[in-house]
Every structure is written in C-alpha cells, then in structure tokens.
LUMKE-853574 format. One record per residue: residue number from 1; residue in one letter; x, y, z of N, C-alpha, C, O in turn. Coordinates in steps of 0.05 Angstrom, whole numbers, plus 32768, in hexadecimal, padded with zeros to 4 digits. Layout:
// LUMKE-853574
+-----+----+-------+--------+------+--------+---------+------+-------+--------+------+-------+--------+------+
|   i | aa | neast | nnorth |  nup | caeast | canorth | caup | ceast | cnorth |  cup | oeast | onorth |  oup |
+-----+----+-------+--------+------+--------+---------+------+-------+--------+------+-------+--------+------+
| NUM |  a |     X |      Y |    Z |      X |       Y |    Z |     X |      Y |    Z |     X |      Y |    Z |
...
+-----+----+-------+--------+------+--------+---------+------+-------+--------+------+-------+--------+------+
This chain:
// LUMKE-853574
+-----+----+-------+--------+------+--------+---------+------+-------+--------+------+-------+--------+------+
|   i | aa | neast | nnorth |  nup | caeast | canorth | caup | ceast | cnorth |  cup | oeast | onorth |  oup |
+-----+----+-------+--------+------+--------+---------+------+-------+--------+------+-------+--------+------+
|   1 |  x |  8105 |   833C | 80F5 |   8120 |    8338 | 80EB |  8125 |   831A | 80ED |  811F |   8310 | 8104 |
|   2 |  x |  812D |   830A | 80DD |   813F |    830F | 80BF |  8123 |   8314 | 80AA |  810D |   8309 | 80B0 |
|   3 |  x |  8127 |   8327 | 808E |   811C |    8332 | 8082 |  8128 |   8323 | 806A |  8140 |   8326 | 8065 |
|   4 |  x |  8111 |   830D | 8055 |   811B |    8307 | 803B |  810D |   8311 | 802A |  80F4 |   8312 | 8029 |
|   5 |  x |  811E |   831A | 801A |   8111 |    8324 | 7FFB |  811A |   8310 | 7FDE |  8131 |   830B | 7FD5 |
|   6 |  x |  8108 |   830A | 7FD7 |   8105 |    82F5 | 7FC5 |  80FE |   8309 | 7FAF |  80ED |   831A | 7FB0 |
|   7 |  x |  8116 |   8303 | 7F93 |   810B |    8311 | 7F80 |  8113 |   8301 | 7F63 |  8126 |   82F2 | 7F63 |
|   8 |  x |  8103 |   8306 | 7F4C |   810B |    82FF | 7F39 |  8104 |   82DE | 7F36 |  810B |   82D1 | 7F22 |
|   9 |  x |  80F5 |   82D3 | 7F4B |   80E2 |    82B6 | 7F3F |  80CE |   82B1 | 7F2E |  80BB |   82C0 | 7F2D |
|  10 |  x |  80CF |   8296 | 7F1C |   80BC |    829A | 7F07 |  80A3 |   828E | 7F11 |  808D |   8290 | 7F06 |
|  11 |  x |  80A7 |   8284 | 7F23 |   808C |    8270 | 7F38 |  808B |   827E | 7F4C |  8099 |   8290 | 7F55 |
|  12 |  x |  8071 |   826E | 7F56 |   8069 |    8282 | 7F71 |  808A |   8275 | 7F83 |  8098 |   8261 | 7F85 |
|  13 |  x |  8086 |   8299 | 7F8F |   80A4 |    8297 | 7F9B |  808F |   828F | 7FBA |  809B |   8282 | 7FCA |
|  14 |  x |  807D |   8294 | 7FBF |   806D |    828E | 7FDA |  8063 |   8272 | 7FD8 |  804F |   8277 | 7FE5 |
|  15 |  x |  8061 |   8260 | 7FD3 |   805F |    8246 | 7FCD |  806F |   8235 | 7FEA |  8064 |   8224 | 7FF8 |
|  16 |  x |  8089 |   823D | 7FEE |   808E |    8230 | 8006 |  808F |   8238 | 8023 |  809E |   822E | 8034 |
|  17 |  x |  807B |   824E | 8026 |   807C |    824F | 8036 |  8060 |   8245 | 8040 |  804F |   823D | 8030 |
|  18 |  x |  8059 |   8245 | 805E |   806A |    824B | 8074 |  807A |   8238 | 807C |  808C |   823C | 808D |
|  19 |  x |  8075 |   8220 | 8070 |   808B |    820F | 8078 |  80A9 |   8218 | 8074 |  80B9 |   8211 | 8085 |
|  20 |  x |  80AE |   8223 | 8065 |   80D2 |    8224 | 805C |  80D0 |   8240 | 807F |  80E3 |   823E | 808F |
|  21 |  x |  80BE |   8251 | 8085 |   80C8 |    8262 | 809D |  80C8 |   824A | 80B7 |  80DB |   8249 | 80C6 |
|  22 |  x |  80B8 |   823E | 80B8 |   80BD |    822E | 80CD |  80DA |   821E | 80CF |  80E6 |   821D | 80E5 |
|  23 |  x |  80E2 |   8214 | 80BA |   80FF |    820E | 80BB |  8114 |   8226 | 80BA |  812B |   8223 | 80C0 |
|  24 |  x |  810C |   8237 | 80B4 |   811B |    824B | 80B2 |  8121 |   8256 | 80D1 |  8138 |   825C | 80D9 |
|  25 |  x |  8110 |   8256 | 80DD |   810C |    8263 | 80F8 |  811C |   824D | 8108 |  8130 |   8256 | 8113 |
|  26 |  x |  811A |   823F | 810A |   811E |    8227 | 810E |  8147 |   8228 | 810E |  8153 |   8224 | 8123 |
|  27 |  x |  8151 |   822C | 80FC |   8168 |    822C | 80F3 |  8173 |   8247 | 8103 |  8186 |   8245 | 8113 |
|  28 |  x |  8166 |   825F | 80FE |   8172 |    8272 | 8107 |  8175 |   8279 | 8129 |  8182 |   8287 | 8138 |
|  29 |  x |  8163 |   8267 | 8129 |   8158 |    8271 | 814C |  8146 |   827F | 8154 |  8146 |   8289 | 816B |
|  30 |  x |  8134 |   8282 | 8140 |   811E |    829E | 8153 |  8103 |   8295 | 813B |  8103 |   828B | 8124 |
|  31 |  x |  80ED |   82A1 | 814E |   80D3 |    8298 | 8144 |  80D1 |   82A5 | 812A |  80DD |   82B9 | 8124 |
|  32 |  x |  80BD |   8295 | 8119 |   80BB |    8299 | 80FE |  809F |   82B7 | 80FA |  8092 |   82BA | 80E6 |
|  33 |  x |  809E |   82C3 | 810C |   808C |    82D9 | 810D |  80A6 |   82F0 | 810B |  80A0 |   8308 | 8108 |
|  34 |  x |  80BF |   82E9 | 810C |   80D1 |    8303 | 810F |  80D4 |   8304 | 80F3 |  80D8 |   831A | 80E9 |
|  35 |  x |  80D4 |   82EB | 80E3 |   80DD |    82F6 | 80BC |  80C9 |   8303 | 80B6 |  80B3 |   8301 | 80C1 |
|  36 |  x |  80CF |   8316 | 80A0 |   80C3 |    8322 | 808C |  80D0 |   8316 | 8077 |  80E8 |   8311 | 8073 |
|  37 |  x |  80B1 |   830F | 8064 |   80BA |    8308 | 804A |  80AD |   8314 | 8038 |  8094 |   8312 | 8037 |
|  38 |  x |  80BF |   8327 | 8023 |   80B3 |    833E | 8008 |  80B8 |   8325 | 7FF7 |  80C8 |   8312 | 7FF8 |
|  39 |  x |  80A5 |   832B | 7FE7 |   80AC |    831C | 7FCB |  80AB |   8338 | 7FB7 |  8098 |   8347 | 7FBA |
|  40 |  x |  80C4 |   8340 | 7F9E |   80CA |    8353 | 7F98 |  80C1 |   8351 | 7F7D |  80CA |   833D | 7F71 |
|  41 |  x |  80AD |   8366 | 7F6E |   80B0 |    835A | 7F4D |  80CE |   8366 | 7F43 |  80DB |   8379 | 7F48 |
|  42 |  x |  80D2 |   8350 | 7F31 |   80ED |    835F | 7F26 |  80EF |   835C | 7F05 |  80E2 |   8349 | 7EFC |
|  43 |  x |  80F8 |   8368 | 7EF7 |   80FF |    836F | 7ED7 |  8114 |   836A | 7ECD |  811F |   837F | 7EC7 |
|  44 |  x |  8124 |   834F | 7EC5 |   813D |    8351 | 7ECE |  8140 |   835B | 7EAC |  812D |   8359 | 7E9C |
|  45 |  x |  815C |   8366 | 7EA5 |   815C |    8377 | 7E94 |  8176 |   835A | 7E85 |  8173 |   834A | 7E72 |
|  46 |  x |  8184 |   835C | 7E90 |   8196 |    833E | 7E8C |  8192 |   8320 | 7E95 |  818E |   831D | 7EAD |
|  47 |  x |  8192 |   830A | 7E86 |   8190 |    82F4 | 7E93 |  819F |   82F1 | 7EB5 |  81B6 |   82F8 | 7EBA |
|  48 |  x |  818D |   82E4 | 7ECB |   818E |    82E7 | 7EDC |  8182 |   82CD | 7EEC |  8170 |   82C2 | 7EE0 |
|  49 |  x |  8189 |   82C4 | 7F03 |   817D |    82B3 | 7F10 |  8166 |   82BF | 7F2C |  816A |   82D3 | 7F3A |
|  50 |  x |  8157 |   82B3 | 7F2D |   8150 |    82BD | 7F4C |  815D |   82C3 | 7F5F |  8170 |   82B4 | 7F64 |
|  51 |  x |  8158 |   82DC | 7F72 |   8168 |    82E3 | 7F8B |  8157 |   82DF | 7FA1 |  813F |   82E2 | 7F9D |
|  52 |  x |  815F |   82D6 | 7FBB |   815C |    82DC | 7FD3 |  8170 |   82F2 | 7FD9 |  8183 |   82FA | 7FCC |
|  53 |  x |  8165 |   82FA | 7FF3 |   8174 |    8316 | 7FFE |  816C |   8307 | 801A |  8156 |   82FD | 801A |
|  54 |  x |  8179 |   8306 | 802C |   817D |    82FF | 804C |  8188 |   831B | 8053 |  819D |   8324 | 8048 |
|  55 |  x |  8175 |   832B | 8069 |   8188 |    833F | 807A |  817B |   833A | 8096 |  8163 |   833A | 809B |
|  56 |  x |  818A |   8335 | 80A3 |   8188 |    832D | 80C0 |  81A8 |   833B | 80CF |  81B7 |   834C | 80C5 |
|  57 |  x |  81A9 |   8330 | 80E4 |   81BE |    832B | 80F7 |  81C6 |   8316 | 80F6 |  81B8 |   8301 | 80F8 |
|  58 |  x |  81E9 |   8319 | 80F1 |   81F0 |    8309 | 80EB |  81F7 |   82EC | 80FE |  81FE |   82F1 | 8115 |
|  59 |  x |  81F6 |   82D2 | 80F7 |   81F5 |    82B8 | 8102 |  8213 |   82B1 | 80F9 |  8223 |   82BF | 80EE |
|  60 |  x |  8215 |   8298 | 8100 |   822C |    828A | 80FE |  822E |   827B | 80E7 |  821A |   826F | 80E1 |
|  61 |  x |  8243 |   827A | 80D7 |   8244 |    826D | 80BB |  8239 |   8256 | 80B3 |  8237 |   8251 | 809B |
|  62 |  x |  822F |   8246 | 80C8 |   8228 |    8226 | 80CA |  8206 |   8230 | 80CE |  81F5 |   8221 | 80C6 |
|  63 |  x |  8202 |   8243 | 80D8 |   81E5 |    8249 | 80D3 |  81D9 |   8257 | 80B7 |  81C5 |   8252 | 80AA |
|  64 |  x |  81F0 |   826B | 80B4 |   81E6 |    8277 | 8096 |  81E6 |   825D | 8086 |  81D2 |   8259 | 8078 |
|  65 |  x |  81FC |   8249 | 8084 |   8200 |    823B | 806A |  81DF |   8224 | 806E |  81D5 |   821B | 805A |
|  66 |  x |  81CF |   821E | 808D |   81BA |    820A | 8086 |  81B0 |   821F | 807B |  81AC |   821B | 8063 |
|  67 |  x |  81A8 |   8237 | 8085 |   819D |    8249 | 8080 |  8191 |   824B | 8058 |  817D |   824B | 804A |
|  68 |  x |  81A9 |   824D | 8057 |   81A7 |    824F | 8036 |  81A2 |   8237 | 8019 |  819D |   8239 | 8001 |
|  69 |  x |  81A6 |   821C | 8030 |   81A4 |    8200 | 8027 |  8184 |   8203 | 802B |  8178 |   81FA | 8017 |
|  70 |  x |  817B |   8209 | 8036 |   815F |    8209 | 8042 |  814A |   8218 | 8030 |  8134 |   8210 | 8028 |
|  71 |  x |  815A |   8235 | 802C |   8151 |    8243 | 8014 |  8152 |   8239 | 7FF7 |  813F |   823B | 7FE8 |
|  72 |  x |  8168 |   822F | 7FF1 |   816E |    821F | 7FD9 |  8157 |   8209 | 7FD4 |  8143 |   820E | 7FC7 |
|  73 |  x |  815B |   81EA | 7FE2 |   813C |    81DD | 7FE3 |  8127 |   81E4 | 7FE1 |  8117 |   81D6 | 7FD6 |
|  74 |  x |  8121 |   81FB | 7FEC |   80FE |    81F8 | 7FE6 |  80FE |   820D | 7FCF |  80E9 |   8219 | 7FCC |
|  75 |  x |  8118 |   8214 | 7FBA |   8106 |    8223 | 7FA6 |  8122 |   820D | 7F8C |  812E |   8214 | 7F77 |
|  76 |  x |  8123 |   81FD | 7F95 |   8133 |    81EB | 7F7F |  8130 |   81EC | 7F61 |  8143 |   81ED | 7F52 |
|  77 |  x |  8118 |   81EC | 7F5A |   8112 |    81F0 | 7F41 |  8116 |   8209 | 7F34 |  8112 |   820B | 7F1C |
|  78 |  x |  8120 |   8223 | 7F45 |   812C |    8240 | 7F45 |  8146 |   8240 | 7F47 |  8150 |   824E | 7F36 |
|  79 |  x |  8155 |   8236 | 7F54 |   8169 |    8234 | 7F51 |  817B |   8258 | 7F65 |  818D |   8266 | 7F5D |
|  80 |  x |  8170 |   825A | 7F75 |   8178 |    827A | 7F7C |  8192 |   8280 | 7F82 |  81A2 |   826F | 7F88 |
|  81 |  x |  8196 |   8294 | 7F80 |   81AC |    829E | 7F8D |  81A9 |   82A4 | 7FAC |  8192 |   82A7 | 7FB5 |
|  82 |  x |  81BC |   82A6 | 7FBA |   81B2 |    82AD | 7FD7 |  81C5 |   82C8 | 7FDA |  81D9 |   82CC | 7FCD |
|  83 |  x |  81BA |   82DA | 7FF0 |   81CF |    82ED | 7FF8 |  81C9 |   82FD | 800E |  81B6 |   830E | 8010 |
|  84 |  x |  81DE |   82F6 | 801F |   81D7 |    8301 | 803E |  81DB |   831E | 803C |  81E6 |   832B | 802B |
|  85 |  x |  81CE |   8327 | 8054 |   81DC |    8345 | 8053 |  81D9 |   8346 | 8075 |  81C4 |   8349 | 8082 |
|  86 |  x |  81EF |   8344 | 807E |   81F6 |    8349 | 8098 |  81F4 |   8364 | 80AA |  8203 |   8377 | 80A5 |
|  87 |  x |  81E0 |   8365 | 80C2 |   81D8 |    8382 | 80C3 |  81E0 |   8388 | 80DF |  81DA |   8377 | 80F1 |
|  88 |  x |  81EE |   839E | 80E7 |   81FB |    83A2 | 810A |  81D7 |   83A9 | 8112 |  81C4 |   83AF | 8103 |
|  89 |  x |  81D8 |   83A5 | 8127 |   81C5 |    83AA | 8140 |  81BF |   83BF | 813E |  81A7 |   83C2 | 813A |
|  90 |  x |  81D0 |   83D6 | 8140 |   81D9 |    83F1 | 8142 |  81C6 |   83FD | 8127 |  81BB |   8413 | 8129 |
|  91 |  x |  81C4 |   83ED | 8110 |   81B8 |    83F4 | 80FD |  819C |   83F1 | 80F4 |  8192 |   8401 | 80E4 |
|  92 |  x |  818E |   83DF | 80FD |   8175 |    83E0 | 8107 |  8165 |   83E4 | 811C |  8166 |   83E0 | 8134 |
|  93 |  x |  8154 |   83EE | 810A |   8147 |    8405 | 811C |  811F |   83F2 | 811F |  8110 |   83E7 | 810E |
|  94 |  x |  811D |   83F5 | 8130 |   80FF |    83EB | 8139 |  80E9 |   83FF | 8150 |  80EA |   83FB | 8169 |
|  95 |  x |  80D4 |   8414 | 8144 |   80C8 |    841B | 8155 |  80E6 |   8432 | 815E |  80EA |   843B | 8174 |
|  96 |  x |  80F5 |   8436 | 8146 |   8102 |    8456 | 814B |  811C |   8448 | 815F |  812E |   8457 | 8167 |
|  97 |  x |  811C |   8433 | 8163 |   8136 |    8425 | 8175 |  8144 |   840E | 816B |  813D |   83FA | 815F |
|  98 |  x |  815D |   8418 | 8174 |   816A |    83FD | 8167 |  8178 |   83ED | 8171 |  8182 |   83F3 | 8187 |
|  99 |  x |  817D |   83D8 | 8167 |   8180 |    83C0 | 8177 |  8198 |   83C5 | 8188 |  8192 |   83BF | 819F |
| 100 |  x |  81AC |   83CB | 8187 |   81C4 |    83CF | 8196 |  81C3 |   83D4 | 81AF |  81D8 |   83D7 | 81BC |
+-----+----+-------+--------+------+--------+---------+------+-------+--------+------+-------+--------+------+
C-alpha cells in the first residue's frame, strides 16, 4: 500500500520508474517496496487523457498535492489526470486482516 494504476498512456507508462517510486516513497513516508504499480490496458471509447489512480491511506493535503506534482513530472509529455481514492484501515484487508 499505496497501490497506482496507470491507465490509458500512449508511451511506456513504466519508463519512470523506479526512480519516480523512490521519490514517491520518499514523499509519502514509507518504503518504496509497499507500492504496487498495475499498468492497465485501456480502450478509451471517447477522447480521454491518461489516468493515474492513487489508493492508499489517506496523508495530509500538502503530501497528496507533492504527491501528484511528482506524478505529473515524470509523465509530462502525458499530461495525466491524477485521482486519489482514500481507503479506511478498516477496509483493507492483508493476509485476511485489516489494518484497523
């Protein structure tokens, strides 16, 4: 945890990493072995920009916003959208337990 899903890029959407997790980790507070990163194929049916998906626990506004500056730079030439999805403790589950 935090879990990004990258969807809908016309370039390699894996190109920045691992560096962009090292800053990422970095920002959030916790080692860069806790992200998961899907890269999603997608079909978009309407004109559309690239998405990120952020679901983690949620941080403080001043962390989401480097957070997403951070995401933004290393795919600049994409131009993404970003979008958190804020998750209780209570709701993830690891090994049948959850965080709460």
């Amino acid at each position: 945890m935090p879990h990004l899903r990258l969807r809908g890029f016309y370039h390699d959407a894996e190109a920045p990493f691992p560096a962009l997790l090292d800053t990422l980790a970095a920002l959030a507070g916790c080692p860069a072995d806790w992200f998961t990163v899907e890269v999603v194929a997608t079909r978009f049916i309407t004109p559309a920009s690239p998405m990120v998906e952020v679901l983690w626990f949620p941080r403080e506004q001043a962390v989401q916003d480097r957070i997403a500056r951070a995401i933004t730079e290393a795919y600049a030439k994409e131009s993404p959208t970003i979008v958190f999805f804020a998750l209780g403790k209570s709701d993830y589950y690891e090994d049948g337990k959850n965080f709460a």
